[in-house]
Steps between C-alpha positions, in 0.01 A plus 500: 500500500658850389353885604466660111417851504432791243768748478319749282126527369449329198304178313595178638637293224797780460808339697620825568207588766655223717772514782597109402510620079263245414114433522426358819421120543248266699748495745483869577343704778481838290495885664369803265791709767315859433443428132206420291534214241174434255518122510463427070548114503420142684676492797612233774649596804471417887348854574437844426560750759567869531638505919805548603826234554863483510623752165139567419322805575069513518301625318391482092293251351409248215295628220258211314412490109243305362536164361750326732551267820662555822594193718674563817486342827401828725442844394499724773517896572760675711474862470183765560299671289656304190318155339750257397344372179318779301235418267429763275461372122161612341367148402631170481604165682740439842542171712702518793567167655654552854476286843453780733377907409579695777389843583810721678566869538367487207235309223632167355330597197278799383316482220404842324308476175221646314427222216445118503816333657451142586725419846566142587669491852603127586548487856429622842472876588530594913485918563798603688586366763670796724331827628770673313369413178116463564463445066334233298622216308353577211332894457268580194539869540406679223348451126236317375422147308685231675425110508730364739523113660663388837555148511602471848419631878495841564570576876494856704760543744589876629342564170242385221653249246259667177419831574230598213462897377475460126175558333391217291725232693377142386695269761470155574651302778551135486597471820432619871483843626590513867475827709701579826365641788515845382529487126277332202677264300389664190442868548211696243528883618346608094167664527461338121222277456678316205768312676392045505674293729503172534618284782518129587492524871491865808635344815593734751685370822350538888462915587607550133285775273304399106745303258361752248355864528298749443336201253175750410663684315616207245225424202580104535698373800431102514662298763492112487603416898445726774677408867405665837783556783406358819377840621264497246648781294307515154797450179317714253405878594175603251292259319576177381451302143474128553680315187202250358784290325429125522636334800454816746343444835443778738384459868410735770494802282318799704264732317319738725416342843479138382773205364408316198681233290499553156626262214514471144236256319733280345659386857157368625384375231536161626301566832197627387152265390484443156201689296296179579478521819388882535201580483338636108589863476730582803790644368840389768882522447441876461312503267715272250247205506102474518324144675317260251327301767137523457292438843154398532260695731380407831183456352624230256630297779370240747428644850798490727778422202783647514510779190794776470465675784195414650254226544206389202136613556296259271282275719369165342150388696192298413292808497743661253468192301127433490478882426726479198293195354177647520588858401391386147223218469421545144805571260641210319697252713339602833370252826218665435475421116618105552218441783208705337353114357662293777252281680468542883404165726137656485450507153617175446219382759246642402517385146485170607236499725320651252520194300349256766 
């Protein structure tokens, strides 16, 4: 491992900006030392830095263009008031791929622009970690039109690991935003309503404050997880957007005075009665399925028989039966009809003592 530092400002693939003569290697820790280099190419290094060490002075910083990667191992801010990397460039593409993004006197990285830059930040971004510094990881100060990704864990320490000003931010988080017990994890002091933020889990630790704030002022902030302290401290200040993406299950989620669950459709689709079994009409699952089981009425069912929810009226008795077969003695078919020439015991008798 050598210390590689800039001896003059300038574009990083000229040799001549270098203490060493040549373009620093993965096996570099390199300084700006006071000067500002506009990083023009793919580079590899251990990390980027613009504190102080033995034969290097702080201050400076590392200017980004569009269109190339940054891998590194750390890349982390020594000196106030100055951001290490600087991201400037109307429009375009940047990845930075680093373990560990860490806020010091001054930001990690600041991103300043007013058209459609596309940020991919690989790695996990903590805000700084001494009072001295108090500044983010990563700071979108100024400008408008940015779509940027964190794929990693964004932890608060002293101070917030995203703070958010720029109008129009689009930022997701794949990852978990963690507060500390004074500061949010990612920080949204804009009053624009355009900003979106999206963030796989808020946790916020016991006596801690929101993971993310002043979230009413975002047009689309949708969290996936959210974790309580032990003290009950809530991870999200403002209103929250529950993602509906297949698979998510939330529980105990307070609106108003009361606790409900709330799910998505396709995870209980398995554990609800199938459309045959509900009754004709009643629409269930909200609202995505109707029942197709038709139920006869009370009425239609023998006394005492169990029917839906209740019990059947119809009563069979030998009054109800003699009164059905004589309700019509003379249409075709009827008792009344088959008997009408029927000879009685009398009849019979009489005929034949007539004949005597």
């Amino acid at each position: 491992m050598a210390i590689v530092y800039a001896v003059k400002t300038g574009s990083w693939n000229d040799t001549t900006v270098w203490n060493t003569g040549a373009l620093p290697t993965s096996a570099d820790d390199v300084y700006s030392n006071t000067f500002t280099v506009t990083i023009n190419q793919n580079i590899n290094v251990i990390s980027l830095r613009n504190g102080a060490t033995t034969g290097v002075t702080a201050g400076g910083q590392f200017v980004a263009q569009s269109g190339f990667t940054y891998v590194c191992d750390s890349i982390v801010s020594g000196i106030g008031g100055i951001a290490l990397i600087n991201i400037n460039f109307g429009s375009g593409t940047l990845v930075i791929t680093a373990n560990t993004i860490i806020g010091g006197l001054g930001r990690a990285i600041a991103v300043n622009t007013s058209a459609s830059l596309d940020l991919t930040i690989n790695g996990n971004v903590f805000g700084s970690p001494t009072t001295t510094g108090s500044t983010d990881g990563i700071g979108f100060v100024t400008g408008t039109g940015c779509t940027a990704t964190i794929n990693g864990n964004c932890t608060a320490q002293i101070s917030a690991a995203v703070g958010t000003v720029m109008v129009g931010l689009n930022l997701t988080i794949n990852g978990v935003g963690t507060s500390s017990t004074t500061v949010p994890a990612i920080n949204n002091t804009t009053n624009s309503a355009t900003h979106s933020v999206t963030i796989t889990k808020a946790t916020t630790p016991d006596n801690g404050v929101a993971a993310v704030s002043n979230t009413g002022k975002l047009s689309t902030y949708t969290v996936k997880e959210i974790e309580q302290g032990v003290f009950g401290v809530v991870p999200i200040s403002g209103y929250v957007r529950l993602s509906t993406a297949s698979g998510a299950f939330y529980k105990g989620v307070t609106t108003g005075s009361s606790t409900r669950t709330l799910s998505d459709p396709a995870d209980i689709a398995g554990q609800v009665p199938a459309q045959t079994d509900v009754r004709f009409g009643v629409s269930y699952q909200g609202g995505s399925k109707t029942g197709s089981a038709y139920i006869p009425s009370p009425s239609s069912v023998g006394f005492g028989v169990p029917v839906d929810n209740t019990t059947g009226t119809a009563a069979l008795t030998p009054a109800s039966v003699w009164d059905y077969a004589t309700s019509s003695l003379t249409t075709s078919g009827s008792i009344g009809e088959r008997l009408k020439n029927a000879s009685t015991v009398d009849t019979t008798g009489d005929q034949l003592a007539a004949l005597l």
